[in-house]
Structure formats: C-alpha cells, structure tokens
N, C-alpha and C positions, 0 to 999 in steps of 0.2 A: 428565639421565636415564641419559647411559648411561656414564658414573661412576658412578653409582651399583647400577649392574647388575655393572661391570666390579673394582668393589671387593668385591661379595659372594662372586666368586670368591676371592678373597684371604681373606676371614673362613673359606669354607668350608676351603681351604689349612690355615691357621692352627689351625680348630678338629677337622682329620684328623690335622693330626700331634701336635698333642697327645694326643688321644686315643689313638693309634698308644701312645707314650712312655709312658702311665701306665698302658695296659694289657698292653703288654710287661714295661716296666721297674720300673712299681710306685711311681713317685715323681717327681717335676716337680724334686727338688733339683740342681741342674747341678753341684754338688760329684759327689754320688754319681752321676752319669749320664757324669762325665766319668772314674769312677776303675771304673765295672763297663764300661763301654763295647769296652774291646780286649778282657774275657774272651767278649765276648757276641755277639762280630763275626760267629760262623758260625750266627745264624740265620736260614734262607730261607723267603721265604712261598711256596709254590708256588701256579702258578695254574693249571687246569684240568690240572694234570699237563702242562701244555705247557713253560712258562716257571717259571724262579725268578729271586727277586728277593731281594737283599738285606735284611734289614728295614730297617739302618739306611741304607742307600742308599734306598729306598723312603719313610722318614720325611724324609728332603731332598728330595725330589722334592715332596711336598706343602710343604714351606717355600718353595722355590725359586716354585712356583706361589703361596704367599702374596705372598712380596714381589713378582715382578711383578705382581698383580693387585692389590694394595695401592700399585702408584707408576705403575699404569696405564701400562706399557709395555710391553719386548718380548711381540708376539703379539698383545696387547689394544687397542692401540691402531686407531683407525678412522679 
C-alpha cells in the first residue's frame, strides 16, 4: 500500500513537469527543446514576489521528484 502511495508522487513529478514544458516551450520534441533551451534560460517564475526560480531549474525539480518517487527512495522510503 504504500508503494503505491509513494509512486503517485512520482506520476504527479512526472505529469508537472511535463505540463511545465509544453506550456512554456510549446512542444514535447527533445530535438527542439534541446536546440531553444540556452536561448530561453533567463526565464524566472517569481513566487509571492519573495523568491525566483529558474523555470528550467524548476522543471528538474519536479523530474528529480519523479524519479525518486518512481524507485522509491531517497526521502520516500519508510
């Protein structure tokens, strides 16, 4: 049961940063995500006007959380 709790976190990972990528960048192709990528590097999400964050540092942040929560380690584990 709770692999299966600790895996949804990963799905949810997985289906932010997608989202994040196709509505930034407009396209799931890893050709073109890899060739507009270094023009596109200086845009920051701001959050409560406190904190910015990279977007694409931001978009690994949610991958980072898929794969540990998809192999049930660092963090997740009990």
């Amino acid at each position: 049961m709770k692999a299966m709790i600790v895996n949804r976190f990963g799905d949810f990972g997985l289906y932010f940063a997608i989202l994040l990528i196709f509505s930034f960048f407009k396209t799931l192709d890893f050709c073109t995500l890899n060739a507009i990528s270094y023009y596109l590097n200086d845009i920051y999400l701001n959050f409560f006007d406190l904190y910015s964050l990279n977007l694409q540092e931001f978009i690994c942040c949610f991958f980072f959380l898929a794969v540990i929560g998809k192999s049930a380690q660092l963090g997740f584990h009990t």
